[in-house]
PyMOL CGO cylinders between C-alpha atoms (Angstrom):
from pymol import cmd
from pymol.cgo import CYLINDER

trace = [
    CYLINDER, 0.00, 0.00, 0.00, 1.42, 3.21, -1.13, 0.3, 1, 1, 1, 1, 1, 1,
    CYLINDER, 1.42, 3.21, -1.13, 2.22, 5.82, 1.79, 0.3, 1, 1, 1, 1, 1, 1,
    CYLINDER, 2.22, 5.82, 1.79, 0.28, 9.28, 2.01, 0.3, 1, 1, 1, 1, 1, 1,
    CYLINDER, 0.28, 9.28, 2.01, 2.53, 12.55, 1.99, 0.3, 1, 1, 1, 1, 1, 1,
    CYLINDER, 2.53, 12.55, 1.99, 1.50, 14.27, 5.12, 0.3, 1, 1, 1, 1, 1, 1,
    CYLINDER, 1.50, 14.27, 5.12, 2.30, 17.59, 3.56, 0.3, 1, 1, 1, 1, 1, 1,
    CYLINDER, 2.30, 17.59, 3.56, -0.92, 16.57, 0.98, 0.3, 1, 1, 1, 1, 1, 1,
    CYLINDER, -0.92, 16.57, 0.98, -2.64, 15.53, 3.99, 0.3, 1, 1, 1, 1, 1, 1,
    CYLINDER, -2.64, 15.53, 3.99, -1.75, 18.92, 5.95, 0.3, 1, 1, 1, 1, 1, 1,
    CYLINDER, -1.75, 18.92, 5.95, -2.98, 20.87, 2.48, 0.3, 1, 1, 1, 1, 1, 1,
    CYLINDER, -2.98, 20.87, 2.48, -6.46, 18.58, 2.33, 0.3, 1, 1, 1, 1, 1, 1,
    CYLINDER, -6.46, 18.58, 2.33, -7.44, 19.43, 5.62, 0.3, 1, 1, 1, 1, 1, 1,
    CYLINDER, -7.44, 19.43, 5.62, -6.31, 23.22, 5.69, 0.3, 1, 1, 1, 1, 1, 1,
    CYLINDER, -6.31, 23.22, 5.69, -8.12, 23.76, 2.35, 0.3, 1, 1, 1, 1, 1, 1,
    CYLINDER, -8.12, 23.76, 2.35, -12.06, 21.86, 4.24, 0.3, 1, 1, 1, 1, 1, 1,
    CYLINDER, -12.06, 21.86, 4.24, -11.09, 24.43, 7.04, 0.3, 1, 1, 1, 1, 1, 1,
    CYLINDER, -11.09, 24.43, 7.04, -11.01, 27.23, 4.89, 0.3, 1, 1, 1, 1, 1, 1,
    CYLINDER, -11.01, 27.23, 4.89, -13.84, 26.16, 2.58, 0.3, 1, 1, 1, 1, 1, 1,
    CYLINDER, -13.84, 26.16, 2.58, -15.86, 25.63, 5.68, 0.3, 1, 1, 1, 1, 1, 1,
    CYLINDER, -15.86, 25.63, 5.68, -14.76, 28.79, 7.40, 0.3, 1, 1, 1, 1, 1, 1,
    CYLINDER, -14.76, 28.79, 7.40, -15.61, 30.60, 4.59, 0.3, 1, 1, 1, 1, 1, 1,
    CYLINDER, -15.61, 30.60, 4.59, -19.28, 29.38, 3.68, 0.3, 1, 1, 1, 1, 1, 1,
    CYLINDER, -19.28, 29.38, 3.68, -19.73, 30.34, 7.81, 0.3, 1, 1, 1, 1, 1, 1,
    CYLINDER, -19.73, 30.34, 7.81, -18.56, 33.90, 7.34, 0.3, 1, 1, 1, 1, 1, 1,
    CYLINDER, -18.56, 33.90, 7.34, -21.16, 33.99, 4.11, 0.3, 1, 1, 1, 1, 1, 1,
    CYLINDER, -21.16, 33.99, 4.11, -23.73, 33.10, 6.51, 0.3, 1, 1, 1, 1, 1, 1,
    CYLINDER, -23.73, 33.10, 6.51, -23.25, 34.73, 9.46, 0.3, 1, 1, 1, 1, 1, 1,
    CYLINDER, -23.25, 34.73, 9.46, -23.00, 37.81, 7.83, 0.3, 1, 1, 1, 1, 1, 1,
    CYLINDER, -23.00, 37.81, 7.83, -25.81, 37.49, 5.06, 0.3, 1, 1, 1, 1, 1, 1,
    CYLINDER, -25.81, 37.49, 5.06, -27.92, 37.11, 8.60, 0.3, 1, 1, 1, 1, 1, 1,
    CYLINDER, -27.92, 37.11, 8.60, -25.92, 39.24, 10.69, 0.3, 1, 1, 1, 1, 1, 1,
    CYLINDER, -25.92, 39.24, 10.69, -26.86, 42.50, 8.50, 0.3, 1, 1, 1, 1, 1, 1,
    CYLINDER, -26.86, 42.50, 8.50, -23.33, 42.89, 6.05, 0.3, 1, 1, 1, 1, 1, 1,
    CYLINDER, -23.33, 42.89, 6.05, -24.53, 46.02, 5.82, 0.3, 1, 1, 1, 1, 1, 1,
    CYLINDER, -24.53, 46.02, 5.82, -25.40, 47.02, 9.24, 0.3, 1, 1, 1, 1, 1, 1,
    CYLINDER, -25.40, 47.02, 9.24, -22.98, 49.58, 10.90, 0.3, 1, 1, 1, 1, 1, 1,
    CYLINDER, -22.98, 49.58, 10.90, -21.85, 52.97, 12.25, 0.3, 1, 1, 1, 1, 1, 1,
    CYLINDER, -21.85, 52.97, 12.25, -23.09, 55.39, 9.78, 0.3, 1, 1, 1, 1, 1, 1,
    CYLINDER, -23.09, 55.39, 9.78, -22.00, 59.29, 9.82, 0.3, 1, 1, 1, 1, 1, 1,
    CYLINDER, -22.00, 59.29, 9.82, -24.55, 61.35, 7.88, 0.3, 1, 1, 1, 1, 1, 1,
    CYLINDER, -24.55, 61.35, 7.88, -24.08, 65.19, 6.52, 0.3, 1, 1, 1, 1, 1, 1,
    CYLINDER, -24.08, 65.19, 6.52, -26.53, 67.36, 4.83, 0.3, 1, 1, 1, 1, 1, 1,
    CYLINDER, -26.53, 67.36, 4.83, -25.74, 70.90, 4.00, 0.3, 1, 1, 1, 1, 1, 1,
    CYLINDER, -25.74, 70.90, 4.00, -27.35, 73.68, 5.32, 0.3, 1, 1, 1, 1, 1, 1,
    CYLINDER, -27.35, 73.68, 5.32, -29.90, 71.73, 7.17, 0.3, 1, 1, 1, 1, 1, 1,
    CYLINDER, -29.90, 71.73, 7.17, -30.96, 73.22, 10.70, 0.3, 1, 1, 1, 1, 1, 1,
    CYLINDER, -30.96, 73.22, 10.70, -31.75, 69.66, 11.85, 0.3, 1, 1, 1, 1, 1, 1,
    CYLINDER, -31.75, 69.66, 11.85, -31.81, 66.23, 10.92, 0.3, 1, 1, 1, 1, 1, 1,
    CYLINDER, -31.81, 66.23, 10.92, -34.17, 63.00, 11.54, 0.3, 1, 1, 1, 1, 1, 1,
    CYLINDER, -34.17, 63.00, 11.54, -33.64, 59.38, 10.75, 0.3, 1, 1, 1, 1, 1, 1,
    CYLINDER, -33.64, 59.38, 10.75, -35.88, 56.70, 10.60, 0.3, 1, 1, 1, 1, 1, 1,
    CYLINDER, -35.88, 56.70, 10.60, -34.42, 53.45, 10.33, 0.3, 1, 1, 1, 1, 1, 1,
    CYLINDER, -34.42, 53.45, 10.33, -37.13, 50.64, 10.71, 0.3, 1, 1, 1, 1, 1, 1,
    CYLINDER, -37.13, 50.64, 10.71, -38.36, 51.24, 14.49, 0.3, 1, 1, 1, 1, 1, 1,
    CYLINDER, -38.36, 51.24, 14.49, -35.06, 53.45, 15.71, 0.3, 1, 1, 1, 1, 1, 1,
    CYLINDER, -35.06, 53.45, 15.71, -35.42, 57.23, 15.46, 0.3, 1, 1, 1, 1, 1, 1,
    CYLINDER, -35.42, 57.23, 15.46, -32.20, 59.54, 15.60, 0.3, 1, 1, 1, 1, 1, 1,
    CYLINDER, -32.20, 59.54, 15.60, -32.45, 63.24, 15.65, 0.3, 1, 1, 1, 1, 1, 1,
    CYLINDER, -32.45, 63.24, 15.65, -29.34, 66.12, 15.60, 0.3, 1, 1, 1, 1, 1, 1,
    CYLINDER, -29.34, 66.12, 15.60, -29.53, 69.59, 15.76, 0.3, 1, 1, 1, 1, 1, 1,
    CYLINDER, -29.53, 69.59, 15.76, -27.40, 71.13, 12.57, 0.3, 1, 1, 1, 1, 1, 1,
    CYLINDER, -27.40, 71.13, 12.57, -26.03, 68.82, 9.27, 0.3, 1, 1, 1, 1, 1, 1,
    CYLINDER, -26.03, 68.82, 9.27, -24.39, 66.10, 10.86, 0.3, 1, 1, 1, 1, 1, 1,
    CYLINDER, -24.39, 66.10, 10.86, -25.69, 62.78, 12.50, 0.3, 1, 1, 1, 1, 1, 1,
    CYLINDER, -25.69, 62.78, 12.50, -24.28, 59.59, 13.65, 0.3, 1, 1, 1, 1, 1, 1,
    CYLINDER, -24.28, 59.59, 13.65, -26.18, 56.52, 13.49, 0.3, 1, 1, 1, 1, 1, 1,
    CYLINDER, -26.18, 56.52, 13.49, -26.55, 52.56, 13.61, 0.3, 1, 1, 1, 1, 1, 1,
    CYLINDER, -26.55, 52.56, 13.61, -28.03, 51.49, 11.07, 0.3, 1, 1, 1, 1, 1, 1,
    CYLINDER, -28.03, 51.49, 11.07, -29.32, 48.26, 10.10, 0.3, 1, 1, 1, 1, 1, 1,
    CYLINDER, -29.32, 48.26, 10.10, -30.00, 45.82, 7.04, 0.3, 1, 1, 1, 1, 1, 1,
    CYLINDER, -30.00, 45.82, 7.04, -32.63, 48.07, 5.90, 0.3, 1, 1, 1, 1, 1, 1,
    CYLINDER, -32.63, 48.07, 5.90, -33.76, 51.25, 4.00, 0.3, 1, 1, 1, 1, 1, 1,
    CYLINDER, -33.76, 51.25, 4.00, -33.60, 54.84, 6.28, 0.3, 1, 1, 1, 1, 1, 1,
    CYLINDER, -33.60, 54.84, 6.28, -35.81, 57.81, 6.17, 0.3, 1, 1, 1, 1, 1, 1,
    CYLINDER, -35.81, 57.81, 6.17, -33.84, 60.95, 6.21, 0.3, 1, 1, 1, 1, 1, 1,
    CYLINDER, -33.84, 60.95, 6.21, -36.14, 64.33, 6.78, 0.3, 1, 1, 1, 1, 1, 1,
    CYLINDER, -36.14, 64.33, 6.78, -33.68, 67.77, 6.79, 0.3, 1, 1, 1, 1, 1, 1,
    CYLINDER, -33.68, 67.77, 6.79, -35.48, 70.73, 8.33, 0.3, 1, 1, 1, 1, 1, 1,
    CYLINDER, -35.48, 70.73, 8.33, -33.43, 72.94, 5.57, 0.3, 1, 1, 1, 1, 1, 1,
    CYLINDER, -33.43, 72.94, 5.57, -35.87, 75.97, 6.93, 0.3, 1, 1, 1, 1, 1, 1,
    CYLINDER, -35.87, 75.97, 6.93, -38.59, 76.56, 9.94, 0.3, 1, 1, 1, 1, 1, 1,
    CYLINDER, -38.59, 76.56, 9.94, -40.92, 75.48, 7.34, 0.3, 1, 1, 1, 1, 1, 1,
    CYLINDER, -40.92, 75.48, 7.34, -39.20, 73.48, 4.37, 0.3, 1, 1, 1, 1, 1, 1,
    CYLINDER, -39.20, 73.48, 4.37, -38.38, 69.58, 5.52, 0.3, 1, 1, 1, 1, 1, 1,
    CYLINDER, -38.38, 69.58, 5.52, -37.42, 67.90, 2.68, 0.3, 1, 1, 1, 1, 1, 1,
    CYLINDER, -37.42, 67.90, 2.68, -37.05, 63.60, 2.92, 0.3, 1, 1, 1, 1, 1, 1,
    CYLINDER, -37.05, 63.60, 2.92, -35.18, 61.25, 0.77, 0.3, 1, 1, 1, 1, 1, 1,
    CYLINDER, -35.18, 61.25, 0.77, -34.23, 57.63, 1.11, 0.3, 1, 1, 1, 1, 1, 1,
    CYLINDER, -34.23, 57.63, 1.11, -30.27, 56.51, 2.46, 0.3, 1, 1, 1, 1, 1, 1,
    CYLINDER, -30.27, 56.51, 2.46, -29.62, 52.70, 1.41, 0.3, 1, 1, 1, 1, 1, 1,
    CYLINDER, -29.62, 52.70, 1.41, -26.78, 51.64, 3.54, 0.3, 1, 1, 1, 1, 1, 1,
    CYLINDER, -26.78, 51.64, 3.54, -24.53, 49.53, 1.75, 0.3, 1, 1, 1, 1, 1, 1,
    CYLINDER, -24.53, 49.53, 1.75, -21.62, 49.73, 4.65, 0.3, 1, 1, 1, 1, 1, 1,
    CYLINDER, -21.62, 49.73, 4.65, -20.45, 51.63, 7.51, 0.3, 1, 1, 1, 1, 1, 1,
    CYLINDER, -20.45, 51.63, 7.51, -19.11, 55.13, 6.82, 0.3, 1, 1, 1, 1, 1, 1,
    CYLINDER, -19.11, 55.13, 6.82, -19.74, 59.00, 6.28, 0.3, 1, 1, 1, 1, 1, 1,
    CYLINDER, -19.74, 59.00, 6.28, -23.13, 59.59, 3.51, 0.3, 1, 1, 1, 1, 1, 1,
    CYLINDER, -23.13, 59.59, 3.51, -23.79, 62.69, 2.18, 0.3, 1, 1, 1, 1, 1, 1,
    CYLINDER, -23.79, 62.69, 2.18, -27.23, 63.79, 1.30, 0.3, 1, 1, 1, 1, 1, 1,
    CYLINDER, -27.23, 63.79, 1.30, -28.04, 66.61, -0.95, 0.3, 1, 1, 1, 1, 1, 1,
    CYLINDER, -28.04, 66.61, -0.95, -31.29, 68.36, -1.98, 0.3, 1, 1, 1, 1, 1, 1,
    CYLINDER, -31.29, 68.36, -1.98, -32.63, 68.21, -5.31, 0.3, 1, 1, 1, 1, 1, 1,
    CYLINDER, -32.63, 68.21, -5.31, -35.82, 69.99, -5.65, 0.3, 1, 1, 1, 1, 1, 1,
    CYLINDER, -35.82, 69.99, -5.65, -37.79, 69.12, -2.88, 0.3, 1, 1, 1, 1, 1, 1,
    CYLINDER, -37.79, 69.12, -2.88, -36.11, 65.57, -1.94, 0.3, 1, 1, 1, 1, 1, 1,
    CYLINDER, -36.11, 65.57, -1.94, -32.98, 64.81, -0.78, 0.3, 1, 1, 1, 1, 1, 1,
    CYLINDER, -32.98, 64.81, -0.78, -30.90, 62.56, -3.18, 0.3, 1, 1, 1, 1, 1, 1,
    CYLINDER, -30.90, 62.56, -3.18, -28.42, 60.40, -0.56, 0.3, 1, 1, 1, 1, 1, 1,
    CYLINDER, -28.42, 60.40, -0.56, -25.23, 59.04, -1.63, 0.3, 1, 1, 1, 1, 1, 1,
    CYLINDER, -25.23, 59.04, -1.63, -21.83, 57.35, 0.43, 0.3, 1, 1, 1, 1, 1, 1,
    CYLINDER, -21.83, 57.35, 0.43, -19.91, 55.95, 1.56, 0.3, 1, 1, 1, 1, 1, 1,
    CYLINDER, -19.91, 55.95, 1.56, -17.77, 58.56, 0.80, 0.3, 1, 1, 1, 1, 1, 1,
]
cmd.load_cgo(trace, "trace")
């Protein structure tokens, strides 16, 4: 009976791990939320900001707010006057700074930057 080269052995059994470890990772984060994350949001010239992100609410005074956000779509409403809110949609793809900027009378999101 011919031998076995344990380096073909060591090779066959590190290549299962990483096969295995990978199809995990795919997993975990496909349920995890890949694109869940700390999110950093600016809109210029808004007075104050609002984001709605499935049942979480975040609100900042002035064109800047930090977030969690989740594997979902986000409301963003910019108070760019005492009367003038303007919304638009932010689709977080990864963690990171966004920008959102008006474009008639919605916002028109964009990032990560």
């Amino acid at each position: 009976m011919p031998r076995r080269n344990p380096k073909v052995a060591v090779a066959g059994a590190a290549a299962v791990t990483l096969v295995l470890g990978l199809a995990a990772g795919a997993l975990l984060g496909s349920r995890l939320g890949g694109s869940a994350g700390a999110v950093s949001l600016h809109v210029n010239g808004a007075m104050a900001l609002t984001v709605f992100c499935g049942s979480t609410t975040v609100h900042s005074d002035g064109t800047d707010v930090d977030f969690l956000a989740r594997d979902e779509p986000c409301e963003v409403e910019a108070a760019l006057s005492p009367v003038m809110p303007v919304r638009g949609q932010l689709y977080v793809t990864s963690p990171g700074a966004y920008r959102c900027t008006r474009d008639g009378t919605v916002l028109i999101c964009s990032g990560p930057e």
